[in-house]
N, C-alpha and C positions, 0 to 999 in steps of 0.2 A: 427207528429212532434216528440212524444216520441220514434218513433223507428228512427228514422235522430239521433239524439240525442243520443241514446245508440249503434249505428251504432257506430260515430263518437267515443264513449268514448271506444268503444270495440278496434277498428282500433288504436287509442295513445296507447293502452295497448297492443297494441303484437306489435307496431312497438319500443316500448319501450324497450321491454323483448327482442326482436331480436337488438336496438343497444346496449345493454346492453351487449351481447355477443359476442361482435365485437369489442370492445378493441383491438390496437395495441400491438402484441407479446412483451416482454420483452428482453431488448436489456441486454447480458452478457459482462464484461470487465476484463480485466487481465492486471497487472502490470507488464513490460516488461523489460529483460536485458538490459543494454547499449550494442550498438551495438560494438562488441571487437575493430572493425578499429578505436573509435572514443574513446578510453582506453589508457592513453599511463601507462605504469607499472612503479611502483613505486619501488619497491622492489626483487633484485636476490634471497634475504634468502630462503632455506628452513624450512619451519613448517607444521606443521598437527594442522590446526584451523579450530575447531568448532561453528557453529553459535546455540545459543538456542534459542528457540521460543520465538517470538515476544513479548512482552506483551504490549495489547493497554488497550486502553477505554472499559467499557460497552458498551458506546453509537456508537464505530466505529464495535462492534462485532457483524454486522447486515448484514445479504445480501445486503440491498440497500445501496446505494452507499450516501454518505453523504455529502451535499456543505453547506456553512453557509459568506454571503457577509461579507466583512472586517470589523470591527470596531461592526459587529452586533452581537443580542444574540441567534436569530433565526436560530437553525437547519433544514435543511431538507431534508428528504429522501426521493429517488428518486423510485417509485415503479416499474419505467419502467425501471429501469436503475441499474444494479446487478452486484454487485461483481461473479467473474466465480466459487469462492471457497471461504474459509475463509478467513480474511483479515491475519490474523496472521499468518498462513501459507505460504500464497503467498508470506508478505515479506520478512519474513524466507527465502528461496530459492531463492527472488529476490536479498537480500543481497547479501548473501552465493555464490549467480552468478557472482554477480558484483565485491566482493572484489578479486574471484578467477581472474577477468581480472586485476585489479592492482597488487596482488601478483601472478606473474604465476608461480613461479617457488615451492609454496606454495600447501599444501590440502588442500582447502577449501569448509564445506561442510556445509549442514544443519546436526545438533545433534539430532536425532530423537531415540537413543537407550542411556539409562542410561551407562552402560558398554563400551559402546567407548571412547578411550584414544585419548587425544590432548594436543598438547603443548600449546593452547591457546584457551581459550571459550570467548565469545563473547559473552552479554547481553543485551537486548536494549529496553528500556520502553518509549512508545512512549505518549505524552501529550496530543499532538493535530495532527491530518493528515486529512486535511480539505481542502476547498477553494472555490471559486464561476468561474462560467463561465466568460471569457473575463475579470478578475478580476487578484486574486492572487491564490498560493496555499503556504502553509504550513506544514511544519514537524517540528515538536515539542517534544524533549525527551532527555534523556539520554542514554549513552553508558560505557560500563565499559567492561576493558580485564583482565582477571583470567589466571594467568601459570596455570600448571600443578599440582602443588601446592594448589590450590585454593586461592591462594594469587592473590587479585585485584590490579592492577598495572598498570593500566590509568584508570581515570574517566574524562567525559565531555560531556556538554550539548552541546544538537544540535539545532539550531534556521536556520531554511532555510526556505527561501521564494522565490518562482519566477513568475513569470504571466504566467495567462493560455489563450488559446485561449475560444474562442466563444462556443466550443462543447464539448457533455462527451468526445470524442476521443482526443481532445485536452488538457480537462482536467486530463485524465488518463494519455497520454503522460507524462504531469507536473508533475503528484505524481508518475510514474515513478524514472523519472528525481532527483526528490527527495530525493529517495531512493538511488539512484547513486550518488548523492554528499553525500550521510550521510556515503554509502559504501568508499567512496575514504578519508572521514576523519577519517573513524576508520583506514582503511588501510594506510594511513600517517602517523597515531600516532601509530601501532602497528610495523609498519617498522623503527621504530628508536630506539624500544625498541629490535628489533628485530638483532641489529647492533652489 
């Protein structure tokens, strides 16, 4: 009976240690340009506009990817489920992509070297960029444009929300998407200053 018995408890223990090692791959996501056909341009001006790096949260400067349901106080991150890069980064350049489609006739770039000259920089502190599956998402921050000058000369907060589908791939879409309406409002308000 004692060897059935340590048989059996041997067998739970390495069939343990082997699903234990068998976890599902970690799925990577990226935050995506609007696609140009579906852009319509806002602005003929010429400028040379700089984007600077994002500035978020502690709590979004994490590889996993972060939802949290509406009205709730509970974060959670997702371990199977990864940003491809920095978050700070990524929207840096997804901005920077997106506003170049409203302003095209504009240089729009990410600001990654102190010594580059622009007739307009670009700031953007983000509060919240969040949301739940099949639920909503949210972007939440400020925006502020600086001449050449260093004189700031638009400020304004961004509050956008839109529902997401059912999946990360749906939900990333969303905070995409996000990203493209926050780019089309600095590039509305930058294009009439721009006049």
């Amino acid at each position: 009976m004692k060897k059935v018995v340590l048989g059996l408890l041997v067998s739970m223990f390495v069939s343990g240690c082997f699903s234990i090692g068998t976890s599902a791959p970690s799925k990577f996501y990226s935050l995506q340009s609007a696609p140009s056909q579906d852009v319509q341009s806002i602005s003929l001006k010429t400028a040379k506009i700089g984007v600077e790096e994002i500035k978020i949260p502690t709590y979004l400067d994490k590889p996993q990817i972060v939802t949290k349901e509406p009205q709730a106080v509970e974060l959670r991150f997702s371990e199977d489920n990864r940003w491809s890069e920095p978050l700070s980064s990524m929207m840096q350049r997804v901005l920077a992509n997106d506003m170049a489609l409203y302003l095209p006739n504009s240089l729009v770039k990410p600001r990654y070297l102190g010594q580059e000259k622009f007739d307009y920089l670009v700031f953007v502190e983000i509060e919240k960029f969040e949301g739940a599956l099949d639920k909503q998402a949210a972007l939440v921050g400020w925006w502020y444009v600086a001449d050449k000058n260093g004189d700031v000369i638009l400020t304004q907060k961004a509050n956008l929300i839109l529902n997401t589908s059912g999946s990360f791939d749906g939900l990333i879409q969303t905070e995409s998407d996000l990203v493209n309406e926050l780019a089309k409002q600095i590039s509305v308000g930058l294009a009439k200053k721009m006049k």
